[in-house]
N, C-alpha and C positions, 0 to 999 in steps of 0.2 A: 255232032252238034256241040258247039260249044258252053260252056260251065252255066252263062249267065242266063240264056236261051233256054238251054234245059230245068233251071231252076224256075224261069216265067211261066215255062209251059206245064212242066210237072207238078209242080206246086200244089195250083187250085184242083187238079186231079186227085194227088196222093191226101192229102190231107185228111177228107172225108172219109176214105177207106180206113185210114190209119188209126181217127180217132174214133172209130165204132170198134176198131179191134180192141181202144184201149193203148196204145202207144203214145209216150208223152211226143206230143208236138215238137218242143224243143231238142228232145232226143233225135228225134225223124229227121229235124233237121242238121242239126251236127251230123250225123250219118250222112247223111247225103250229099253234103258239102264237102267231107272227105270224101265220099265215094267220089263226085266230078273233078275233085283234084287229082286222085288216083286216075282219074278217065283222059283228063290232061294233059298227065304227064305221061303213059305209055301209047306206046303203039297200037294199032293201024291209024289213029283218028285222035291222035296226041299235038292237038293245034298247040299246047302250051311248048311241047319236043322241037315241030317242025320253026316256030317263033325264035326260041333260043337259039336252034343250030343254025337258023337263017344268020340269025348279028353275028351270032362267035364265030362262024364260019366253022363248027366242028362238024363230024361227020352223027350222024345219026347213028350208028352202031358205037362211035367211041361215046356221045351222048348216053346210051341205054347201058355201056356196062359201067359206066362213073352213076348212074343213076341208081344200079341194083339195094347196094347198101343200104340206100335212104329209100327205097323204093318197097324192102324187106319192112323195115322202120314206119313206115307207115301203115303197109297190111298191118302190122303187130297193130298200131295205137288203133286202125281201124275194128280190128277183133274186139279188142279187150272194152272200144266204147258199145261196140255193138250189142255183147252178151253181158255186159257191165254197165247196165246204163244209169246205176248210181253214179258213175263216175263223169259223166257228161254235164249231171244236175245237183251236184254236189255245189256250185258255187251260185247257180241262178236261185238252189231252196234256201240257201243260206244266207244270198241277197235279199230275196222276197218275202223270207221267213215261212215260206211252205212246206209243210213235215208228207 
């Protein structure tokens, strides 16, 4: 499924559940937006993989190991917003002035 499909669809589902648990909305969402770019970009079902090595003409294995690096790089930022989600809402509390 791709990023934007899965975001229409999951969306008005997740939501609900999220905020009876208590999970800021905006957090959820940053989350998950990395997570469908992570979903994107690797394999089995990486329509963003199959797109790019279509044009460049590269192979989908040279694709995935030029990817690994920045691919590590994102798990890491995806961690740290996940279990840190001061860090996701540090600039929307700071815009909107919400403590």
């Amino acid at each position: 499924m791709r990023g934007g499909a899965a975001l229409i669809i999951l969306t008005p589902i997740l939501v609900p559940a999220i905020s009876a648990v208590g999970i800021d909305p905006v957090h959820f969402g940053i989350v998950m937006v990395l997570n469908l770019t992570i979903a994107g970009l690797t394999p089995p079902l990486g329509t963003l993989m199959f797109i790019t090595c279509g044009i460049t003409g590269v192979s989908i294995s040279d694709f995935t190991k030029a990817l690994l690096p920045f691919l590590a790089m994102i798990v890491a930022v995806l961690l740290l917003l996940t279990y840190l989600p001061f860090l996701s809402l540090a600039l929307p509390n700071l815009i909107f002035g919400v403590q």
